[in-house]
N, C-alpha and C positions, 0 to 999 in steps of 0.2 A: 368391363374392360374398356380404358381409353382409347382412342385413334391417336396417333403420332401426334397428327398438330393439336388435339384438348391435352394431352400431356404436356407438350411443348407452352402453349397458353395456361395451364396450373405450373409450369416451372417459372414463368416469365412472372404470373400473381405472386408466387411463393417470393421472388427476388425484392419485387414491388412495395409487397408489405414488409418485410427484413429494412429496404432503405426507410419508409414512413415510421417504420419503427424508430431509430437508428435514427435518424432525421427529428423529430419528435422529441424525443429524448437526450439530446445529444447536450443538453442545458441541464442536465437534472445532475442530481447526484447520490452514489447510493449509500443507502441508508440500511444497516442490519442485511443487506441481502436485496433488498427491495430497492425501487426507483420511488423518490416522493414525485408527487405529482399525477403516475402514471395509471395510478386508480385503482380501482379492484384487482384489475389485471396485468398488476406490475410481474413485470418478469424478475428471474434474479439475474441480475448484470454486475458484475465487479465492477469496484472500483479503477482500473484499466480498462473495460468497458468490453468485456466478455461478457457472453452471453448463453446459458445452457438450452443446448439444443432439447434438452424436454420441456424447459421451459416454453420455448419457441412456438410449439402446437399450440401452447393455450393463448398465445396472443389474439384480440379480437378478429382483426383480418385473416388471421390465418387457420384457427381455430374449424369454422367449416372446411378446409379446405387440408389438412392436416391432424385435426383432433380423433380423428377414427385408424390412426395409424401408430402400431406402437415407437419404440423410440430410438429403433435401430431402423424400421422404415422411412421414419420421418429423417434419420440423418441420411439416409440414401438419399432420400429424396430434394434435401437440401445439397449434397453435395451434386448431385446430376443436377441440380438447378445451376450450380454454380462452374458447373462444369460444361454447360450448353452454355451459357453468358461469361465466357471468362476474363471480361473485361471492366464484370461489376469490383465494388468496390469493399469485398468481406473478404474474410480468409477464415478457413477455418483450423483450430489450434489441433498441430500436429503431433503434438507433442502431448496431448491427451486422449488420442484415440478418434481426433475429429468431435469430442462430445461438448464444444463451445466454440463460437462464434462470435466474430466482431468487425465492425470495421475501420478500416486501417485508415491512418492517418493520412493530411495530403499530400507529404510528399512518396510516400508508397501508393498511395491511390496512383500520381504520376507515372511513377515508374513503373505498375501492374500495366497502367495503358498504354504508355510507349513500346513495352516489351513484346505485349499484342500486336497491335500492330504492325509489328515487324517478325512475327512469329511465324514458322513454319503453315502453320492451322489457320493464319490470316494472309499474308502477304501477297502470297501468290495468287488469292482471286480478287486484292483490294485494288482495282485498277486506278484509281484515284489516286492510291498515294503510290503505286509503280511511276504513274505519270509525274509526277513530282521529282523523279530523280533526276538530276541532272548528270548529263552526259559526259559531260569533261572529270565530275568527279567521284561518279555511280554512287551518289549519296542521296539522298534527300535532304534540302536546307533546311537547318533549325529555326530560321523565321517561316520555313512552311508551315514547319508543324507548332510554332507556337499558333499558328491562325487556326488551327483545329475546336472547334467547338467544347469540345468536352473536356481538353484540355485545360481552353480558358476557364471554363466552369471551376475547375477543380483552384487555379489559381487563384480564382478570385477569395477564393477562401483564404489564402495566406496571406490576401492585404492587411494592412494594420487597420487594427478596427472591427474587422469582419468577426461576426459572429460563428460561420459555419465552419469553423476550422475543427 
């Protein structure tokens, strides 16, 4: 049996390896079901860039750390990953039972993180960005938050040019 914070640090691996996946692959294209490129251990990702959450255990990174769980475990366990970090940048498809994964483009990446941070489950202990609000018109300035780190991150991928889009 885990302790709260080694589950908490296998949900945080579990997110980890999904983006270096995800990240990785994000140039390939699939072929028959399969990724070229991705080796032995291609997963099957659609061409939308779904990804089957039984696939997902066999991935290398995540294989010790998921491969001994059948595949209603492992989507639990992906979804409470996703559900402790709800700011990462996957969804997963609702409209099949939760049984694939992908992640979502940048301007939904955007919008998942602005919507956090202003969500009930964040707001009120981000004293950072309360602090931000100005008084005269109990808002937060949109050139504050375009200076948000992760935000810019995500931007910088809709430059022209930019590969990580």
């Amino acid at each position: 049996e885990m302790s709260a914070s080694e589950d908490r640090g296998l949900l945080s691996r579990i997110v980890g390896e999904l983006n270096r996946f995800f990240e990785e692959n994000k140039s390939s294209h699939a072929v028959g079901g399969m990724h070229q490129g991705a080796g032995q251990n291609a997963s099957a990702q659609t061409q939308d860039g779904w990804l089957d959450i039984s696939s997902i255990r066999e991935l290398p990174g995540l294989a010790t750390w998921l491969g001994h769980l059948n595949e209603q475990e492992c989507k639990l366990k992906i979804q409470q990953a996703l559900e402790i970090f709800p700011s990462t940048i996957f969804e997963l498809d609702a409209s099949r039972a939760c049984n694939r994964l992908r992640r979502l483009d940048p301007m939904s990446r955007m919008s998942r993180v602005v919507q956090f941070w202003f969500s009930d489950d964040n707001y009120h202990r981000d004293l950072y960005l309360q602090s931000l609000v100005d008084a005269a018109t109990n808002a937060v300035p949109i050139l504050s938050i375009l200076e948000f780190k992760s935000l810019n991150a995500i931007c910088e991928t809709l430059r022209p040019g930019s590969s990580n889009a």
